[in-house]
N, C-alpha and C positions, 0 to 999 in steps of 0.2 A: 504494500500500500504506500501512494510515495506521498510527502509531506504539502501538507497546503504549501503555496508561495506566496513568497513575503504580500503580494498586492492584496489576497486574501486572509492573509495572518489582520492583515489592518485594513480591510475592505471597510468599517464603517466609518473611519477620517478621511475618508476620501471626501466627505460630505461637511462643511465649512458648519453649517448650524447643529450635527450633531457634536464634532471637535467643540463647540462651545457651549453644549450642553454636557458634554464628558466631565470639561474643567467646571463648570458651576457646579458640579454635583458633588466634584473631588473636593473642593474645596469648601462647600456647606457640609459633606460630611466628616470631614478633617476638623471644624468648627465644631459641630455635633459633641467628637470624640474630646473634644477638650474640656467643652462645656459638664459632659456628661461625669469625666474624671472630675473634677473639680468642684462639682457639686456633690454629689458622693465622699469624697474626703472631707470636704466643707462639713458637711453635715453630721457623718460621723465625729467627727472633731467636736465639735459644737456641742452634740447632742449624746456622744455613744451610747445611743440604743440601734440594734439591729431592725428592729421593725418601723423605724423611720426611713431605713434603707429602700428597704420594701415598697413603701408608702412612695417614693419616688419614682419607681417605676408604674404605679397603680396609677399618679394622679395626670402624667403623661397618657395612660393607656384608654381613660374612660372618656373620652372628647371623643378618640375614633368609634368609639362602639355607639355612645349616643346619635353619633352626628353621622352614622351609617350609609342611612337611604339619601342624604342630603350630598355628602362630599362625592360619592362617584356619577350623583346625577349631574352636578355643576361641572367636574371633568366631559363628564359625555358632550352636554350641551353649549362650552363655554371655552376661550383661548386657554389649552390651555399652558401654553408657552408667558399669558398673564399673570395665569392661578401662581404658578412657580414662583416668578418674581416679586408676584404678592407677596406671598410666604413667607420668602426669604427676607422680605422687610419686615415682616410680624417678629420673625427670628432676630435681626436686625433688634430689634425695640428689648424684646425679652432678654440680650446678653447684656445691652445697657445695663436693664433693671435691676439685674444681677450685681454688673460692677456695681452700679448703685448703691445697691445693699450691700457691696464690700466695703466700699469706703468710708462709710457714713457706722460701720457698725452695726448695722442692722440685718443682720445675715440671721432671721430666726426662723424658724419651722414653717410656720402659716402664710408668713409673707414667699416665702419660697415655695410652696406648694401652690398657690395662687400662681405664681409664673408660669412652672410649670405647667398647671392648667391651659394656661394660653399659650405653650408652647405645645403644647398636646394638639391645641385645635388647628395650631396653622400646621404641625406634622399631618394629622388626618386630612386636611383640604392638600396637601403638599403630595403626599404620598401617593394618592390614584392620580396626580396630574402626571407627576413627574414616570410613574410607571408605563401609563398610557401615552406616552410624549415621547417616549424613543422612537417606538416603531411608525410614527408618525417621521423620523425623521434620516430612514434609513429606507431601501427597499427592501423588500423579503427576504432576497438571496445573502442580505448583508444585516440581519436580524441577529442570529446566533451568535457572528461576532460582535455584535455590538451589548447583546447579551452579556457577553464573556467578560468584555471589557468593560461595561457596567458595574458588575460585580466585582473585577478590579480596581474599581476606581472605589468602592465601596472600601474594599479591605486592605487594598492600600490606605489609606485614610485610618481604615481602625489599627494597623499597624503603628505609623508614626506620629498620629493623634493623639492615642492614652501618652505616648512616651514626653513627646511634645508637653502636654495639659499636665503631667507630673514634674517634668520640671518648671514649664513655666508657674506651676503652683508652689513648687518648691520658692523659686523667685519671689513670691506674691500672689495671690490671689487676684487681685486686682490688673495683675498683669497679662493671668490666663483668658480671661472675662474681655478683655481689651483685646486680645489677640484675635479671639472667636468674635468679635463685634465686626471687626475689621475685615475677617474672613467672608461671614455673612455679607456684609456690605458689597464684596468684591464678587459674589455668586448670582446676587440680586443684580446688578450691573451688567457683567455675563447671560443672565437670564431674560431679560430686556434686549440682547442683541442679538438673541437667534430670533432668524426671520418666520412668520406666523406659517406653520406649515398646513399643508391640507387636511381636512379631519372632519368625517363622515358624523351630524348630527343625527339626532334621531328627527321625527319630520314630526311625531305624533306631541301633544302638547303634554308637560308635565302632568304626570297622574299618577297614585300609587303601586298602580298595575307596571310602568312604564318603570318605576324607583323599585320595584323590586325585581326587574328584569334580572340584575345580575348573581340574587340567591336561584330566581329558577333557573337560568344557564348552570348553575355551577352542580344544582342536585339532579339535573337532568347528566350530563356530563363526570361521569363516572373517572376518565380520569384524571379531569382537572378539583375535584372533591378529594379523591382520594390525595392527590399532591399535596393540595391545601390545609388538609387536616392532618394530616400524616406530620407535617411541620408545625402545627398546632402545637398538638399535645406531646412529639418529639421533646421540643425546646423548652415547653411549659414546663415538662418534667425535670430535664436537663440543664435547666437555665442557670448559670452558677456567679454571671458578673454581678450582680447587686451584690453580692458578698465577700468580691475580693479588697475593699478596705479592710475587712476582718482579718481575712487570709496574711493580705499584706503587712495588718498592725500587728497580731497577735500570733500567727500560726507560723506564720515565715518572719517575724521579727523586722519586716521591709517596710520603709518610708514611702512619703510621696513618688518618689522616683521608682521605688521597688512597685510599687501599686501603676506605676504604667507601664512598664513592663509586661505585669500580670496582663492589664487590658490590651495591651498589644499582640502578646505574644499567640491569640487565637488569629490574630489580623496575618499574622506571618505565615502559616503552615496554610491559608487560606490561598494566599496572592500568588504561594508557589503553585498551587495545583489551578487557580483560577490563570494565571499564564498558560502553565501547561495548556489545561482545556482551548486557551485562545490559540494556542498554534496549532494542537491536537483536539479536537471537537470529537465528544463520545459519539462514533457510529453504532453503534452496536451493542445491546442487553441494556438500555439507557435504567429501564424500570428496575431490574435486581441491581445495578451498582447506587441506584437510588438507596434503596432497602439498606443494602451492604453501607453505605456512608450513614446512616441513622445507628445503626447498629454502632459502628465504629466511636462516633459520637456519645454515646452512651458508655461504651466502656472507660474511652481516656477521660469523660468523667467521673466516672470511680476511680481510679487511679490518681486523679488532682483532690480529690476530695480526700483520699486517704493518707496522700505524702505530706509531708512536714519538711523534706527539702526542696532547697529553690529551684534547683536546675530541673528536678522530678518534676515538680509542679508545672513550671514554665513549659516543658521537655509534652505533657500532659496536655497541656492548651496549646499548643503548637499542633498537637495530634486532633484536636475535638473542632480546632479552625479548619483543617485538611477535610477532614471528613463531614464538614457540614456544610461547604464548599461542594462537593459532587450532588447532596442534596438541595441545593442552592441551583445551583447551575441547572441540572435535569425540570426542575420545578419553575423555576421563572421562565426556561424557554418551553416545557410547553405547554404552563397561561398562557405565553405572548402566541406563540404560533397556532391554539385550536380557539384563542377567544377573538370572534368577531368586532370589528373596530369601532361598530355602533353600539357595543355595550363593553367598552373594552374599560372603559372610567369606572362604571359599576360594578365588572366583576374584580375593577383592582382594589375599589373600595372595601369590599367585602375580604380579599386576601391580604389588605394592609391590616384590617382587624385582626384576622387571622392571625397574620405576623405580628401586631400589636402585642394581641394577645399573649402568645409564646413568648416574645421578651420583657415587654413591661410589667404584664401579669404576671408571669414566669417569676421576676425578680419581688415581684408580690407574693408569690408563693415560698419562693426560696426564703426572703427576709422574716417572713411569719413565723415558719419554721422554723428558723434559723435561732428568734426571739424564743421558741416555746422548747428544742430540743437542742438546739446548739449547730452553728453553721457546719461543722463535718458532716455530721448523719443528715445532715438537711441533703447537704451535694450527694454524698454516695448514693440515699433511696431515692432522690432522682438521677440518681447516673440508673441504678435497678430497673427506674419506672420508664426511662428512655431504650433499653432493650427490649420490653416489652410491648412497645407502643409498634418497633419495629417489626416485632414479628405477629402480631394480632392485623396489625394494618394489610401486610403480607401474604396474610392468607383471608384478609377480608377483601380485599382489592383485587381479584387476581387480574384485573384488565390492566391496570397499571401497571402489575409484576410482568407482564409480557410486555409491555413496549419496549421495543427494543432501538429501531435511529431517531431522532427530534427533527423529522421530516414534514413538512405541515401537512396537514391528515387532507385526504384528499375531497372530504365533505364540507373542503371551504375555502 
């Protein structure tokens, strides 16, 4: 089999408004990853309880689940190369408030879960734009790498992000906060200069028939359901970042800078296989390497959850970014390639919850636990409950477990 060439290793730069939509997204999610470190040590600091942790990722998660049927309808019907840039200024406003409350001393519980809240909402308005906004701005044939390189631009970012946000926290908080303002700032800008690309409205007038278009696609479509859920409950079980300030202060004796590290280093073992994938695209058995990376997932969380040294631990999340990476990749390209482009906002609304769900809730559930029995057995029984998820999904799905290339299915 001989190797893509270089033209199609990077067929989706050929295209000037997706290159700048590649960098506004590296760069809002580089922001993201700082923002996210930073308040996280903040807070534990501040507060050391573990169930504030939690509470972090919960008050982020419940905007998308509320505002459900509304955000992928306003994607469908609506610029949304706008919505992004919008966003990105809502995000813009939110890292201020933050510095704000650094400076000023005001860095307490309530006032910082109120941001988050609005930062939850422009992620959910953010999130089915900017998902439904690629393939808008690639053709078909140049979809899966843009895909690929998507996801790299995502993990790249969570790479050098946490390490970034640890030491500029180290520096000052106030400096981390200023860095990601500026970041946002510079994505929002970026996002405003890709040109408005073509994109199929629906013709029918708002109605709730028409806003719950993208749950009945998804439960009619067995195996864009099973991918979706399969990553649900996956990560919800397995979710282990809300708890590495713990890891970082107490288990592994690691600072600010050892705690981005910890966040990085799933971004690492991530970006190697999500390259790979870009110049080697999975032909073949796409559905069991699916399963096989959830699986995988699961165990190097038990194994980080169990170690008490750094290199193990690291060594650990290195391996659970790898492997959640094949399920990543298999999964987003084929939403994008079986979901029709007239309801492509709503069904990514519906999988931005989805994926809401598994990390923000996830980190709700871990921090709970974490509060009631202690952050080790918190990770390990969901490292247990993420093997599980894998092999029940597996034999519940078997349409899924047989797809084998990410060829766009021929009924569209």
């Amino acid at each position: 089999m001989s190797l893509p060439s270089a033209e199609n290793r990077f067929g989706a730069f050929r295209h000037p408004s997706y290159r700048r939509f590649f960098t506004a997204r590296f760069f809002s999610a580089f922001a993201v990853q700082i923002v996210s470190v930073s308040v996280g040590w903040q807070m534990y600091e501040v507060t050391g309880n573990s169930f504030y942790l939690g509470l972090i990722g919960l008050f982020q998660f419940l905007p998308s689940l509320l505002l459900i049927l509304v955000t992928g309808t306003v994607a469908d019907r609506h610029n949304r190369r706008m919505i992004m840039a919008s966003c990105l200024l809502v995000a813009c406003l939110c890292a201020a408030m933050l510095l704000g409350l650094t400076l000023t001393h005001n860095f307490v519980p309530w006032l910082v879960f109120l941001i988050l809240v609005i930062f939850g909402i422009e992620r959910a308005f953010m999130g089915p734009a900017v998902q439904s906004l690629a393939p808008n701005l690639v053709p078909a044939e140049d979809l899966p790498n843009a895909i690929a390189w998507n996801s790299s631009s995502w993990q790249m970012a969570s790479i050098m992000g946490p390490v970034a946000g640890g030491l500029l926290y180290g520096a000052g908080a106030w400096i981390a906060y200023s860095v990601a303002l500026a970041l946002f700032a510079l994505s929002a800008v970026l996002a405003f200069s890709i040109k408005k690309p073509e994109q199929r409205s629906p013709a029918r007038a708002v109605s709730l028939e028409s806003m719950l278009a993208g749950f009945r696609f998804i439960s009619q479509e067995k195996i864009v359901l099973g991918a979706i859920s399969l990553d649900l409950f996956a990560v919800l079980l397995g979710g282990a970042v809300a708890l590495m300030p713990i890891f970082a202060k107490e288990v592994l004796t690691l600072g600010p800078w050892g705690l981005g590290l910890l966040r990085a280093a799933p971004g690492i073992g991530a970006i190697v296989v999500a390259a790979f994938l870009a110049f080697n695209p999975i032909r073949h058995h796409a559905g069991i390497l699916m399963f096989v990376g959830v699986a995988l997932f699961g165990v190097a969380t038990i194994v980080f959850g169990l170690s008490q040294t750094a290199w193990l631990s690291i060594g650990a999340l290195m391996a659970m970014g790898a492997a959640d990476m094949v399920s990543v990749y298999v999964r987003e390209t084929l939403i994008a390639l079986w979901t029709p482009d007239e309801v492509r906002g709503r069904v990514n609304a519906v999988n931005m919850v989805f994926v809401g769900a598994s990390n923000e809730l996830g980190e709700f559930r871990a921090g709970t636990m974490a509060h009631v029995i202690g952050a080790v057995p918190a990770v390990v029984i969901g490292g247990f409950g993420t093997l599980a998820v894998a092999v029940v999904w597996a034999l519940s799905f078997p349409k899924l477990r047989r797809v084998d290339s990410l060829d766009m299915p021929k009924h569209l």
